[in-house]
N, C-alpha and C positions, 0 to 999 in steps of 0.2 A: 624777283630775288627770293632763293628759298634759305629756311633758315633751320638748323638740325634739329628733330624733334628732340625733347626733353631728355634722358637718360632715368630712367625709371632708380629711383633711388632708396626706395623703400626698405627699410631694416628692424627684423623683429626687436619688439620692445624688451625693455632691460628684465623686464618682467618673464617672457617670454622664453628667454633666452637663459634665464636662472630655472625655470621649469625642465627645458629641454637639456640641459646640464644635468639636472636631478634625477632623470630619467637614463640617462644614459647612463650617470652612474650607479643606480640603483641595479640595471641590466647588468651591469661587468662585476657586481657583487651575487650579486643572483647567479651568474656563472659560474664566477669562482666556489662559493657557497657548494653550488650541486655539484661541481668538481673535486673537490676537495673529501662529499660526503661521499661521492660513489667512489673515489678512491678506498675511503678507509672502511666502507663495504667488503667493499672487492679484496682490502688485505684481512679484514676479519675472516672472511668464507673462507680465503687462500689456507691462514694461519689455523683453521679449524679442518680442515683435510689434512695438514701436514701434520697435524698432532693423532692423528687417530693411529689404531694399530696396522690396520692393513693397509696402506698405504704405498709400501715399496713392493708387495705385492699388485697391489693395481697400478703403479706405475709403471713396473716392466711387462704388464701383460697387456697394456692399454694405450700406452702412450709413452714408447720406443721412439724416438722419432729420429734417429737413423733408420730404422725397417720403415715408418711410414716416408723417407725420403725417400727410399728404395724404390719401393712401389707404388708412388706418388705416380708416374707418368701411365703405368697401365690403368691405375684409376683412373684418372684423367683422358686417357681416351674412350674408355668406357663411359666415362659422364656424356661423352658425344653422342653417344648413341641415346643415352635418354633425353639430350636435349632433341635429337631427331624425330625419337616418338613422342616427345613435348610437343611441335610444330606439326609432323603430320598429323595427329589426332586430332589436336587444338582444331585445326581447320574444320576438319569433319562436325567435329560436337560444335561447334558453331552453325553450322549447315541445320545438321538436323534436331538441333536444340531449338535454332526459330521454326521449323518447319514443324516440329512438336508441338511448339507455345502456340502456331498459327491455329490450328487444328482444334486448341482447344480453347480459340475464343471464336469458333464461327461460329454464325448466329443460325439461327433457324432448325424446327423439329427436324430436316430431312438431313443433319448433319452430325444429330443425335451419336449414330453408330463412328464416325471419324473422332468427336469427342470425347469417348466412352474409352476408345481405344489409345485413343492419348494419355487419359488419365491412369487408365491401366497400367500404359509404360512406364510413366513415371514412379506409380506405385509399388510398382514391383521391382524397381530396377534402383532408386532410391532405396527398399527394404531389403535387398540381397548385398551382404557384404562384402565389398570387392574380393578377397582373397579368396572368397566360395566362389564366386563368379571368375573367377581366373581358370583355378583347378576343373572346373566344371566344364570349362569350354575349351582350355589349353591342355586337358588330359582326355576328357570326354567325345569331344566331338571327332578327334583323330580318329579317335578308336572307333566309330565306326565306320571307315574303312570305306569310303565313300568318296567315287575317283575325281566326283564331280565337284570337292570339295576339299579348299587346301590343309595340309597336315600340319602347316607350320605352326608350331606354340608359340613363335612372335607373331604370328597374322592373330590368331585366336586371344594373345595377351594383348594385343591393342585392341582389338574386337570388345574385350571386355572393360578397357579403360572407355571404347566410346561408348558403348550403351552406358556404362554409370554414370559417366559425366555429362551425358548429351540430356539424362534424366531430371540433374541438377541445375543446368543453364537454361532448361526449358522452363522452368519455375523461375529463374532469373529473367528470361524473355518475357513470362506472362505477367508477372509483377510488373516489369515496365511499360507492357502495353496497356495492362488496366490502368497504368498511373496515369495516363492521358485523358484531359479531360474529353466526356462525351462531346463539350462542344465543338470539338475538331474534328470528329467523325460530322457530326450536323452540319458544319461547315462545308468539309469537301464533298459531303454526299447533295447539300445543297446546288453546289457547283456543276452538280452531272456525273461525280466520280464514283465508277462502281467499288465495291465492297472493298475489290479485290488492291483495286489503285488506290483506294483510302486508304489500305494496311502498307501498302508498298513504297506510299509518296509522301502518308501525312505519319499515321502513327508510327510504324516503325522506325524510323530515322530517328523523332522524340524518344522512342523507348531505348533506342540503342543507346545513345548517349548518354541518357540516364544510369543504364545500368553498367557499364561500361567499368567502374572498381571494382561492380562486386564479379564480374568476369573475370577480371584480371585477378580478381583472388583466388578461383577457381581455375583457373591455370599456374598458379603458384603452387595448389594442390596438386596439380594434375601431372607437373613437374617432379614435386618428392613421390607420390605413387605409381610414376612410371618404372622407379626402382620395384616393384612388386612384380614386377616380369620375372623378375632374375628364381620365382620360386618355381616356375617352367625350365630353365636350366636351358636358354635354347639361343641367350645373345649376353656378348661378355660384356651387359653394362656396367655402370661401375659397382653396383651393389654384389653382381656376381664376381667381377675382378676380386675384389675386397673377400669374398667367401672363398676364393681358392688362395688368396694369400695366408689368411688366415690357417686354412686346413692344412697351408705346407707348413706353416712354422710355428704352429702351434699356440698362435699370439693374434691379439684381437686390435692393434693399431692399425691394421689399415680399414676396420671398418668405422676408425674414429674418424681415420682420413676421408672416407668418402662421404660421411655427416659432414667437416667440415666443409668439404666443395658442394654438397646441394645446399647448405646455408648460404655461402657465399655466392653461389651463381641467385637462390629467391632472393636474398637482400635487396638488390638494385630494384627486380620487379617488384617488393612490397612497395619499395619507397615510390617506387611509381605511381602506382594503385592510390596511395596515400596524396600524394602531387595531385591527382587527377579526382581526388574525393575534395579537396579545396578548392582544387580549381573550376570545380563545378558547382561551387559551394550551394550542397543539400541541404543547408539550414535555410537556407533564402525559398522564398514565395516561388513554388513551382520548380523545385530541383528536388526534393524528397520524395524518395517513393510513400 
């Protein structure tokens, strides 16, 4: 004969439960509190723009928003195309960002010259400011006239988004892979795994992971500076849509329009970046670079 186990009956103490009360309301004051103050922020700043003199001048040359409804969908298509060279580069500077970072942690004198050259790139390509590197390569190299090599100012303006950016995630890669401790190279090299299968099996997957916010934050840049194509004049992203609207009608709302949509398309990636910088939490033993 069997008989029902017990029914677990257990109930936080009166104690317990006047805490947990205390807390909770203290939370929904604490909200309301910063609700309340970023409101009357928000109407002070509003209330100190509306009083100033210029005003109804920059609001009809700024912020029209019938004309930025107008040309709200060719912006919008135009955003397409920089999210296009967002994802095709992205890939690329991933590729040869760890391929850069690899290069510049091999070990031994005879790899001296692949390190040298590593560091080079980054140096240089880190120190040149993209919009010189754009003009440079998206007006320059056309020009000379070289069949073996393409004319497009969008292949040469993404050309120039990957070498800067592949410079910057390559320091993002080697930060990650020095974060490893040596012991885990000792480890699988103990085990019989060459150099090359330690980088590929043991460290790199720990570094990738590791650095994987601050990546994602560098494709959030990678994202608003893809708009810097548009100073080649050669694809109607949204930054260029916004420059021809403007030059027809003599009014600068649709380039408020096209800030507002790469804010709104980064937003969701910051928050992610952010999601993924707790979820990994880098304050704990062995997540900080």
């Amino acid at each position: 004969m069997t008989s029902d186990a017990p029914q677990d009956s257990w109930q936080p103490s009166k104690r317990a439960q006047e805490r947990t009360a205390w807390r909770r309301a203290r939370a929904r004051r604490s909200a309301l509190v910063a609700g309340v103050s970023t409101l009357a922020v928000i109407a002070i700043l509003v209330a100190l723009v509306l009083a100033t003199p210029g005003w109804p001048l920059v609001r009809d040359s700024f912020f029209d928003w019938r004309y930025g409804l107008q040309v709200l969908p060719d912006i919008a298509r135009g955003l397409m195309v920089n999210v296009a060279i967002m994802l095709g580069c992205g890939a690329v500077i991933v590729v040869l960002g760890l391929l850069i970072a690899w290069c510049r942690t091999l070990p031994g004198a005879v790899f001296f010259p692949l390190r040298a050259l590593a560091a080079a790139y980054t140096d240089l390509f880190r120190g040149l400011p993209l919009i010189l590197l754009l003009l440079l390569l998206g007006f320059g190299v056309p020009g000379l006239r070289l069949a073996w090599l393409p004319s497009s100012g969008l292949f040469w303006g993404c050309v120039a988004l990957v070498l800067t950016y592949s410079a910057y995630v390559a320091e993002v890669f080697r930060a990650g892979i020095e974060s490893v401790h040596p012991s885990q190279r000792a480890a699988a090299r103990s085990l019989g795994l060459s150099h090359s299968l330690t980088m590929r099996c043991v460290v790199v997957p720990q570094a990738a992971r590791r650095v994987m916010p601050p990546l994602l934050n560098d494709l959030v840049s990678l994202q608003k500076d893809s708009g810097l194509i548009s100073v080649l004049g050669v694809t109607y992203d949204a930054v260029l849509q916004a420059r021809i609207a403007s030059a027809e009608s003599f009014n600068l709302t649709p380039y408020v329009v096209a800030g507002l949509l790469f804010v709104l398309l980064t937003i969701p990636m910051t928050r992610l970046t952010d999601w993924l910088a707790r979820r990994q939490g880098w304050t704990a033993a062995g997540g900080a670079l």
